[in-house]
LOZA-44316 format. One record per residue (C-alpha): residue number from 1; residue in one letter; x, y, z. Coordinates in steps of 0.1 Angstrom, whole numbers, padded with zeros to 4 digits. Example, Ala and Ser with C-alpha at 12.3 -4.5 7.8 and 13.67 -1.06 7.14 Angstrom:
BEGIN
num; residuo; x; y; z
1; a; 0123; -0045; 0078
2; s; 0137; -0011; 0071
// end
This chain:
BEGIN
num; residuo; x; y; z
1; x; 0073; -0200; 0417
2; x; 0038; -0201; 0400
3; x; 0044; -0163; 0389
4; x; 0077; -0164; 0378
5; x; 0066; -0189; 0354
6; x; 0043; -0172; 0339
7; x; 0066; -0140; 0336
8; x; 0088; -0161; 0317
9; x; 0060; -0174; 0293
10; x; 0049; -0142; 0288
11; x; 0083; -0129; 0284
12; x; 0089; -0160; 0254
13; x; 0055; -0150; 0244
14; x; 0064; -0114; 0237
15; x; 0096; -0122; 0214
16; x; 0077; -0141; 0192
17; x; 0047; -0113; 0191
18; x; 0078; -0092; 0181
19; x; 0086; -0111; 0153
20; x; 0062; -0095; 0133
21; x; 0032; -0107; 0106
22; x; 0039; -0147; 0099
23; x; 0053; -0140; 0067
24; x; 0081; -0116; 0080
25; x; 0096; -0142; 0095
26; x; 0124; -0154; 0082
27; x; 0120; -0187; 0087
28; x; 0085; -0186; 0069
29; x; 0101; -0172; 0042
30; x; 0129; -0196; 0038
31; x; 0104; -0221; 0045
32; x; 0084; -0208; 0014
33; x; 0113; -0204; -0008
34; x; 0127; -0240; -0004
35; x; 0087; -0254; -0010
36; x; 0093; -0234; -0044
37; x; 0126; -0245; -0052
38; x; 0117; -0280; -0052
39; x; 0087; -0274; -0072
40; x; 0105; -0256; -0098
41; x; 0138; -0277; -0094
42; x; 0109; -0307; -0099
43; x; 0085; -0298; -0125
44; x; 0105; -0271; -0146
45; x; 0145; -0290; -0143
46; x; 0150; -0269; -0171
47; x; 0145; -0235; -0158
48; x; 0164; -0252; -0122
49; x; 0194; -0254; -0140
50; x; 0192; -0223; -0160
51; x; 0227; -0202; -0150
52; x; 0203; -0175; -0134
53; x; 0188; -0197; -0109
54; x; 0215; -0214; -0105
55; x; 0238; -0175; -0096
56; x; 0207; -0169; -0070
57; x; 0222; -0196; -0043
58; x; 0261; -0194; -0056
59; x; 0261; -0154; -0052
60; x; 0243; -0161; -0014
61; x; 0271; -0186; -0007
62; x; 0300; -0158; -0022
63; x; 0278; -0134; 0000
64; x; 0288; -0158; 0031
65; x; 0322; -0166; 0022
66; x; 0331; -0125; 0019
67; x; 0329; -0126; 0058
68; x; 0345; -0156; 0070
69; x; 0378; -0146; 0073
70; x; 0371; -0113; 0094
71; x; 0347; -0132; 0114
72; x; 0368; -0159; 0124
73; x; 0393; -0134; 0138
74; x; 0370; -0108; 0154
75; x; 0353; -0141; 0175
76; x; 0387; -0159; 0181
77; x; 0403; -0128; 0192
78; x; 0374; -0117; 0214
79; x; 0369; -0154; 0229
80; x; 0406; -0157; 0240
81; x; 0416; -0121; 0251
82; x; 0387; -0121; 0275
83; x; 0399; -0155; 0292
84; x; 0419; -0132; 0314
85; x; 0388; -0133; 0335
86; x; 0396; -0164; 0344
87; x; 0421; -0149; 0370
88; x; 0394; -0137; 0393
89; x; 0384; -0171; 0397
90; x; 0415; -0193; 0400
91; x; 0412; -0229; 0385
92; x; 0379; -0220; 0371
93; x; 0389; -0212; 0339
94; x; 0414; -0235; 0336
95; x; 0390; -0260; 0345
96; x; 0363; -0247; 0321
97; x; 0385; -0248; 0287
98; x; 0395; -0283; 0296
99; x; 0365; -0294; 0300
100; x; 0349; -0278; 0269
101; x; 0374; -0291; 0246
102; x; 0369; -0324; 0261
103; x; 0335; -0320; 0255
104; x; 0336; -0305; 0223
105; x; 0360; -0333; 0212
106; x; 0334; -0361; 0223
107; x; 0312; -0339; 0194
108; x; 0330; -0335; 0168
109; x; 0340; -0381; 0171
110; x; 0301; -0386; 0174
111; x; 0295; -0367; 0147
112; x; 0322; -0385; 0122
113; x; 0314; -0415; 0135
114; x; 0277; -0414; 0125
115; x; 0287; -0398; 0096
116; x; 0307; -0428; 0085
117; x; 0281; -0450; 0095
118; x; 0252; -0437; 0077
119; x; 0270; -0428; 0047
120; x; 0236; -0403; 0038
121; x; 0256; -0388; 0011
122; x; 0264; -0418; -0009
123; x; 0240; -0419; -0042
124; x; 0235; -0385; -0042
125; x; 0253; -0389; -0081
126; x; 0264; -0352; -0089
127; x; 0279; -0347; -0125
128; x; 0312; -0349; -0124
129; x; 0339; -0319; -0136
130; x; 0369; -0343; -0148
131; x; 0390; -0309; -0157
132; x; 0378; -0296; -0119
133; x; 0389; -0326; -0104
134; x; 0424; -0330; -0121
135; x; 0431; -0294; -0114
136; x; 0425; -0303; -0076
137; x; 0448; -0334; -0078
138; x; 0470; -0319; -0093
139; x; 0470; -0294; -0061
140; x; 0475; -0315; -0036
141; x; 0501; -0332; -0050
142; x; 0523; -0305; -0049
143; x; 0511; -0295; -0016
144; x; 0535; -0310; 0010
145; x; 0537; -0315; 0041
146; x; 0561; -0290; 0048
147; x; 0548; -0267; 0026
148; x; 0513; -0269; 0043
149; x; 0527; -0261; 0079
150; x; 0545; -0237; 0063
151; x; 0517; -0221; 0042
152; x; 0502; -0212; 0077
153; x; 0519; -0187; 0084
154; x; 0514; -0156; 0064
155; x; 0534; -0134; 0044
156; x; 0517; -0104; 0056
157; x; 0484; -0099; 0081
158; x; 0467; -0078; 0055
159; x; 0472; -0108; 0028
160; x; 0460; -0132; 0048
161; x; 0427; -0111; 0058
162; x; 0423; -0104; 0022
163; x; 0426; -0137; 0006
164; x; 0405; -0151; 0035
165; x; 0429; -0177; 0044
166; x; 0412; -0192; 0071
167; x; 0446; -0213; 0084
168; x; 0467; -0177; 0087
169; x; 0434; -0155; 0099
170; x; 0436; -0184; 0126
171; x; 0471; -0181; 0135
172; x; 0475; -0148; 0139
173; x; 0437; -0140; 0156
174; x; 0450; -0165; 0181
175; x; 0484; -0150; 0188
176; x; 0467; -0117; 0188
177; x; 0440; -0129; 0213
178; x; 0471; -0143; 0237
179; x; 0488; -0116; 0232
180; x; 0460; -0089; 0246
181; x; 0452; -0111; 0277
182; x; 0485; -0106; 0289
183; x; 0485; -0067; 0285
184; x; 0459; -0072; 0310
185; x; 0442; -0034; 0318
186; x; 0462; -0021; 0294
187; x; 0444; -0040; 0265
188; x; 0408; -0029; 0273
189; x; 0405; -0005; 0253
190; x; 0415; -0026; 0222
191; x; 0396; -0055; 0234
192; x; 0359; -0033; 0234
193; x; 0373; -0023; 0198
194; x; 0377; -0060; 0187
195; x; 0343; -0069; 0202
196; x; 0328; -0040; 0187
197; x; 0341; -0049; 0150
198; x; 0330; -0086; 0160
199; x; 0293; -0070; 0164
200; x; 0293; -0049; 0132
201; x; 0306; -0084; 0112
202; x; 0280; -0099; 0126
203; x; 0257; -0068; 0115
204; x; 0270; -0081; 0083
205; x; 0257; -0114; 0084
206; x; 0222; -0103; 0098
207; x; 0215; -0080; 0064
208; x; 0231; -0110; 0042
209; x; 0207; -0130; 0057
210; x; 0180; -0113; 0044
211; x; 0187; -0122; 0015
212; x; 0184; -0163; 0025
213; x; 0151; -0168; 0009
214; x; 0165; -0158; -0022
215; x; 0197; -0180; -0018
216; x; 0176; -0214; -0004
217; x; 0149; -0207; -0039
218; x; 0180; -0208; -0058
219; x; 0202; -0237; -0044
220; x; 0170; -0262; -0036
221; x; 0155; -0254; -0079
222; x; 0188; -0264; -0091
223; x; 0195; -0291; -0065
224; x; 0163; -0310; -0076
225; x; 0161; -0297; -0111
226; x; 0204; -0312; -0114
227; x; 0202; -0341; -0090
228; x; 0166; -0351; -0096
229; x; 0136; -0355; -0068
230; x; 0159; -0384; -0051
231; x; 0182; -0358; -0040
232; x; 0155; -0344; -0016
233; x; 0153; -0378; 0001
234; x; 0189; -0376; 0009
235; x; 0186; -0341; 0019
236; x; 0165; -0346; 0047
237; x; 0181; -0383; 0059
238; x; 0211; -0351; 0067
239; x; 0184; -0335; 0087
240; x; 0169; -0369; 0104
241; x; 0212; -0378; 0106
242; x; 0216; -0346; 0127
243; x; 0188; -0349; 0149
244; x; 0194; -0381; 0163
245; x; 0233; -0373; 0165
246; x; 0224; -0345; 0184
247; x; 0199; -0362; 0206
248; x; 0225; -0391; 0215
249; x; 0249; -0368; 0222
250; x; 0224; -0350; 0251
251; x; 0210; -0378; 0261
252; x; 0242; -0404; 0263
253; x; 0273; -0375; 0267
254; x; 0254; -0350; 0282
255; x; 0235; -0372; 0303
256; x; 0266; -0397; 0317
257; x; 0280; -0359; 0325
258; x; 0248; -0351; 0346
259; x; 0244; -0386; 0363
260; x; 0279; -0379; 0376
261; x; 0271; -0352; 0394
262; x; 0237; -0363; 0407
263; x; 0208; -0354; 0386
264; x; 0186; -0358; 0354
265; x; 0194; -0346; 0319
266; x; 0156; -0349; 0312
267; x; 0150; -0327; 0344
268; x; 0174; -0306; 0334
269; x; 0157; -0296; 0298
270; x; 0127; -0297; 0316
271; x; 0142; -0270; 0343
272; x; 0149; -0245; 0314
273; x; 0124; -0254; 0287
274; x; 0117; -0217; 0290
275; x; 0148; -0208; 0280
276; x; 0148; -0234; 0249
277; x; 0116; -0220; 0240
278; x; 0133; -0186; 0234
279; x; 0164; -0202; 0209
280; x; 0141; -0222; 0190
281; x; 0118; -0193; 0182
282; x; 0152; -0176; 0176
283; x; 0176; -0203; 0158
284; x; 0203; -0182; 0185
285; x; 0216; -0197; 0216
286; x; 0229; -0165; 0223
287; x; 0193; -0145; 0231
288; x; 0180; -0168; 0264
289; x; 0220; -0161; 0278
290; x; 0207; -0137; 0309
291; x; 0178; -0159; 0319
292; x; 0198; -0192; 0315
293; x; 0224; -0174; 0338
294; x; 0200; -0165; 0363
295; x; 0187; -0199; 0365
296; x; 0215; -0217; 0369
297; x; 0224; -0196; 0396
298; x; 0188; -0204; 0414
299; x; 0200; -0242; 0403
300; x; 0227; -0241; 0431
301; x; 0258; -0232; 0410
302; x; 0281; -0206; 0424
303; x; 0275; -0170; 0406
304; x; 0316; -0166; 0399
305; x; 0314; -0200; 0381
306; x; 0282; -0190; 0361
307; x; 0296; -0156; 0353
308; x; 0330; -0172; 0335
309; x; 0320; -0205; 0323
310; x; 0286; -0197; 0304
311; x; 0296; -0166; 0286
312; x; 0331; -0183; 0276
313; x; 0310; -0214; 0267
314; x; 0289; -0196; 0241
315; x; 0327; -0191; 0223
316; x; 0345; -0225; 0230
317; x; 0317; -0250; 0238
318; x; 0296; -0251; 0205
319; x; 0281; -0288; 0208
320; x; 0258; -0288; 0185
321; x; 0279; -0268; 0161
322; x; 0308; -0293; 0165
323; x; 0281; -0322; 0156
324; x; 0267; -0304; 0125
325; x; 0300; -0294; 0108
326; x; 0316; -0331; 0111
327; x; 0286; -0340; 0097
328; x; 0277; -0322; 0067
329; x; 0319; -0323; 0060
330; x; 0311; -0359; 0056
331; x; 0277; -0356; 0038
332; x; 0291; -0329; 0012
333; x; 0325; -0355; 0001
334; x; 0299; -0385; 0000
335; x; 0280; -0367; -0024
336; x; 0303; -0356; -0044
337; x; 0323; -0388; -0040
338; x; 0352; -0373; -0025
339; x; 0372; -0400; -0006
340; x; 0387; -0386; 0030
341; x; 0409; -0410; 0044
342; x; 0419; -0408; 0081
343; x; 0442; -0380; 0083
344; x; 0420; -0358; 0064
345; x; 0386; -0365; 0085
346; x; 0416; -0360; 0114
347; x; 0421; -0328; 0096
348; x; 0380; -0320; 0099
349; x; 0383; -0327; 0137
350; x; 0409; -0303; 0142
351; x; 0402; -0277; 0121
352; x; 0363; -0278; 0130
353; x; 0373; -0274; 0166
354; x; 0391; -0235; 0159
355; x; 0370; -0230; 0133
356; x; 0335; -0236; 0155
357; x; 0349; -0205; 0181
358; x; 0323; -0180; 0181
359; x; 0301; -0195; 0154
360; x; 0270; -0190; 0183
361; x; 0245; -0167; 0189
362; x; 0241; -0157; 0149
363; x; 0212; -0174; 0127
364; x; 0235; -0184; 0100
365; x; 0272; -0192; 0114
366; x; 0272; -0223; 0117
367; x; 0270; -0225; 0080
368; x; 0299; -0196; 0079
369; x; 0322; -0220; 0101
370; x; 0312; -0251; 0076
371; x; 0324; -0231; 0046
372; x; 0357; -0221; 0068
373; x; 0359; -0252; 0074
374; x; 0359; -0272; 0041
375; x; 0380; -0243; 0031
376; x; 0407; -0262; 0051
377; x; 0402; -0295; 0048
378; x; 0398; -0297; 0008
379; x; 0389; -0272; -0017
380; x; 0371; -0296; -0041
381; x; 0345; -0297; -0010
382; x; 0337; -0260; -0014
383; x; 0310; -0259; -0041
384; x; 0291; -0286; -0025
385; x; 0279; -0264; -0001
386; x; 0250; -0254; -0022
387; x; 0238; -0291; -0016
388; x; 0235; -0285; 0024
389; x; 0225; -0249; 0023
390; x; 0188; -0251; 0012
391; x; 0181; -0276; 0044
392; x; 0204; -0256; 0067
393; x; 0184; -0241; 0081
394; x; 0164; -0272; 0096
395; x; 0194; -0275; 0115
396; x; 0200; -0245; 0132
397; x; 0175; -0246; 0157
398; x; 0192; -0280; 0166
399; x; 0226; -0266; 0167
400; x; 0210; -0236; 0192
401; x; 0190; -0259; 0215
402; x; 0222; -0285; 0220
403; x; 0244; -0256; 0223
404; x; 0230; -0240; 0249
405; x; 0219; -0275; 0270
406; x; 0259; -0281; 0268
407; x; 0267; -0247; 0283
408; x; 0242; -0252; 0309
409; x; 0253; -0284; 0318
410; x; 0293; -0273; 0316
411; x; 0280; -0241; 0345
412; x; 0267; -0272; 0368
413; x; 0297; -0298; 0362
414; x; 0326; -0269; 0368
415; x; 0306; -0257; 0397
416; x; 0301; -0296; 0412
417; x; 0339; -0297; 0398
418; x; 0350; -0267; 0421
419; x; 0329; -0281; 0453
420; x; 0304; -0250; 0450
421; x; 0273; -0265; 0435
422; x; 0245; -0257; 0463
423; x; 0226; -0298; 0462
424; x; 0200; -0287; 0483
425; x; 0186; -0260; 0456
426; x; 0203; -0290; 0428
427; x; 0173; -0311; 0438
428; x; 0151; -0289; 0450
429; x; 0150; -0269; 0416
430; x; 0151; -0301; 0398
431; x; 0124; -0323; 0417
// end
């Protein structure tokens, strides 16, 4: 036991030693560049707010937006065609998507709720665009109800993709998705295409993310240098927000889930604080998936269990995701004192929960699925992403580490679920 330890130590070790010189690192760099944007944004407000500055974080966020909408199909597509695994194991996969959207659900509240309760956003003062504003009044009153349903379904695929309507991109991705699960075999080769697109979008997002340094500089200067140095304060109350969401929601939801079934959340992180070691290093859920896998199969969970649940998990049971984009939904309307009554912050729950599909694994989508996401729920929301973005990253690591806790903890509750969760090696791994 001893040994394998320290193989896995070493093994975390190594990925970081790969990472390069200290100021390779990305998030070093971004690190740096938000220190300098505040400085700048603080002592020079002038040369913030200069329309060059100010183009450095807008052209990052147009960068981001240019991928959503083939993103958001690739994942949804790949997530829901390869459910038909789910027939090799029976109630399993039922089991599994009920309980992540469940789950997911309990997220997405907690986060809203919190949101309303803090109200972070409020006296964050942005100047206000009357002509903007009346334009997007003017909007949604001719946008009705019918006309919204309606408006989801596209003219044409090729529209849709190309005016990156996230609503139809949904739609058809998931009628697409149900539609290659039941060609069963047949479908494979299609399937290993749409993955393989998936990978090279998310090649994308990698090489655009290069280019975050430049994009946080830009949004934090003009932030501070618009908003003044009181902005920051409310900047990271988001950040301190987040953290204790997401720590209430491990240690209360994840934790009642846990008791239930006989053990310790605490023991749990403390059982695979290896494997967190890895995503926080990271910021990606996605690169500890073979060794969390392995080790909840040494946990006591039964390896057809581990080999659906976790790897559909890391596509419908985004926790920490799901937290972050209620959240920050909230934070960016406060700000810009945008009132969402019910049935809009309903809107945010059920658009969050298809937009948050395959937002793991990749530093950086989260923040895709946010902008997807106020795409949806109100258009007057978009620009206001350039508040959160500069701190964004602060929060990824958060949104990984929760992420994969829940997926861990979804592998043990389907197995306990399914009566072939090994207690013996529960409590003897977890002693």
């Amino acid at each position: 036991m001893y040994n394998q330890r320290q193989r896995r130590s070493a093994k975390a070790a190594a990925l970081f030693r790969k990472s390069g010189p200290w100021y390779k690192v990305l998030y070093v760099q971004v690190l740096i560049a938000i220190l300098i944007g505040i400085l700048v944004g603080w002592l020079w407000p002038a040369v913030g707010t200069s329309s060059w500055v100010k183009a450095l974080g807008d052209g990052f966020i147009k960068l981001i937006k240019m991928v959503i909408a083939p993103i958001i199909f690739c994942t949804v597509v790949s997530g829901i065609s390869h459910v038909q695994d789910a027939r090799k194991v029976g109630r399993v996969g039922v089991k599994a998507l009920l309980y992540f959207e469940i789950v997911s659900t309990f997220a997405l509240i907690l986060g809203l709720v919190m949101g309303n309760l803090a109200q972070v956003g409020h006296g964050f003062a942005p100047k206000e665009d009357d002509a903007a504003v009346a334009n997007y009044v003017k909007t949604a009153e001719a946008q009705k109800t019918v006309e919204f349903l309606l408006n989801i379904i596209p003219d044409s695929v090729v529209g849709a993709l190309a005016r990156g309507d996230v609503l139809q991109v949904l739609l058809f991705a998931i009628l697409f998705g149900f539609s290659l699960m039941a060609l069963g075999e047949r479908g494979e080769r299609m399937r290993g295409l749409v993955d393989d697109a998936a990978q090279a979008v998310f090649g994308v997002i990698r090489i655009v993310m290069k280019a975050a340094p430049i994009g946080a500089f830009g949004a934090m200067a003009y932030t501070i240098g618009e908003f003044g140095p009181s902005a920051l304060g409310k900047l990271l109350g988001l950040v301190a927000l987040f953290y204790v969401t997401a720590g209430l929601f491990v240690i209360i939801v994840l934790g009642l889930i846990a008791r239930l079934v006989g053990f310790s959340i605490l023991k749990f992180i403390g059982y695979i604080k290896d494997e967190l070691l890895i995503v926080l290093g990271t910021s990606s859920s996605e690169s500890a998936l073979p060794q969390l896998m392995e080790k909840l199969e040494r946990l006591g969970c039964s390896k057809a269990v581990v080999g659906l649940v976790v790897p559909t998990g890391y596509s419908f049971n985004l926790d920490g995701t799901n937290i972050y984009m209620t959240l920050a939904t909230l934070f960016i309307a406060q700000a810009l004192g945008v009132d969402l009554n019910f049935g809009q912050q309903l809107t945010i729950l059920i658009v969050a929960m298809l937009t948050s599909k395959g937002a793991s694994g990749v530093t950086g989508a989260g923040f895709v699925t946010l902008a997807a996401t106020l795409t949806v729920v109100s258009p007057e929301l978009v620009p206001g992403i350039a508040i959160v973005f500069s701190i964004d990253k602060f929060m990824s690591e958060v949104r990984a580490l929760t992420n994969i806790i829940g997926n861990g903890i979804a592998a043990v509750f389907v197995s306990w679920w399914e009566g072939e969760l090994d207690n013996v090696s529960l409590h003897a791994q977890l002693k």
